[in-house]
C-alpha positions in Angstrom: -180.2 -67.2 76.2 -176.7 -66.0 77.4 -175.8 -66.1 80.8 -171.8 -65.8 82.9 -170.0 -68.9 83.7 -169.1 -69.2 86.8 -165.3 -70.3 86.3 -165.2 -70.8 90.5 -168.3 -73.0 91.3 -169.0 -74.9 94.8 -167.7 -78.2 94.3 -168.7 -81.7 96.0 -165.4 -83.9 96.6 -163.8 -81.4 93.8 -166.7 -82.1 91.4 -169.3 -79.6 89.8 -172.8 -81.0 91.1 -175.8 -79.9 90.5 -179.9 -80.5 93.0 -182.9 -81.8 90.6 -185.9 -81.6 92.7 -189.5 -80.8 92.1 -192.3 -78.7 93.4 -195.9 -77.9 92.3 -197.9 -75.2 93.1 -201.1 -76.1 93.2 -202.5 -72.9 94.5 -201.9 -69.3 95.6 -204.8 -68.8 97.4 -204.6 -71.3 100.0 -201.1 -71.6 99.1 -201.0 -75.3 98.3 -197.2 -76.6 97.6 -196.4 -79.9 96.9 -192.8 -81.4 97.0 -191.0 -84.1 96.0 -187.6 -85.4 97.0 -185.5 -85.5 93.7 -181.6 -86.4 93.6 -178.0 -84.5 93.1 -176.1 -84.8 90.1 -172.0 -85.2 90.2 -169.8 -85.1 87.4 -167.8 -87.7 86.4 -164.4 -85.9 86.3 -163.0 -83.5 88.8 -163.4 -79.9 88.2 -161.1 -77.7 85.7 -161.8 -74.7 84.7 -159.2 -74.4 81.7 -160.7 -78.1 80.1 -162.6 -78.4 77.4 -164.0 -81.5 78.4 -167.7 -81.5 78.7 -168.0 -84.1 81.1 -165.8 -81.8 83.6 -168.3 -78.7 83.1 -171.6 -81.0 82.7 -173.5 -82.8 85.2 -175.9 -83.7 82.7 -177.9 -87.4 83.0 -177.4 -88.3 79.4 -173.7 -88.0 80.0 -173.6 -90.1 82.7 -175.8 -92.7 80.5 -173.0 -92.5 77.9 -170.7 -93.9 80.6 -172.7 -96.5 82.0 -173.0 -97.8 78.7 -169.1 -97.6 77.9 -168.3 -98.5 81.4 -165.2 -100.5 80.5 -163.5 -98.1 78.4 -163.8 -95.8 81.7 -162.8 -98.6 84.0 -159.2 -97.7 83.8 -159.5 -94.0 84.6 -162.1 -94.4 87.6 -160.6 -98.2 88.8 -164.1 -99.2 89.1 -166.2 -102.4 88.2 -170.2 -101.3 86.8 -171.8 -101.3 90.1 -169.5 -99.4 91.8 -170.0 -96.5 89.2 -173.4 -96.5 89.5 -173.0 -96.0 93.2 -170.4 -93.6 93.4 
């Protein structure tokens, strides 16, 4: 499937984001909705839309896993120990 980029997204503190939540319809008839609190996703880097960098473009959780698990090689760019990553 093809769709547009958008090349001038909303940004969160000059970083794509993007909601994962989750709902259920359990019926139509009663309409029976169920809904669950899920989280928002930020990338790592902030946004530019001439990069090529995925990480810029992506706010994709296997990403972020990739960092967590390299965490030092990052900790010059972001100036952060581990658990301050995970928090941010």
């Amino acid at each position: 499937m093809m769709q547009k980029y958008i090349a001038d997204p909303d940004l969160n503190d000059g970083r794509k984001y993007d909601f994962r939540v989750y709902m259920l319809i359990a019926s139509t008839n009663p309409l029976i909705v169920y809904y669950h609190d899920g989280f928002l996703r930020n990338t790592f880097l902030q946004y530019d839309k001439f990069s090529k960098e995925r990480t810029i473009h992506l706010a994709n959780t296997n990403l972020a896993k990739e960092y967590f698990e390299h965490w030092q090689d990052y900790y010059e760019t972001f100036k952060m120990n581990e658990t301050e990553l995970r928090n941010w």
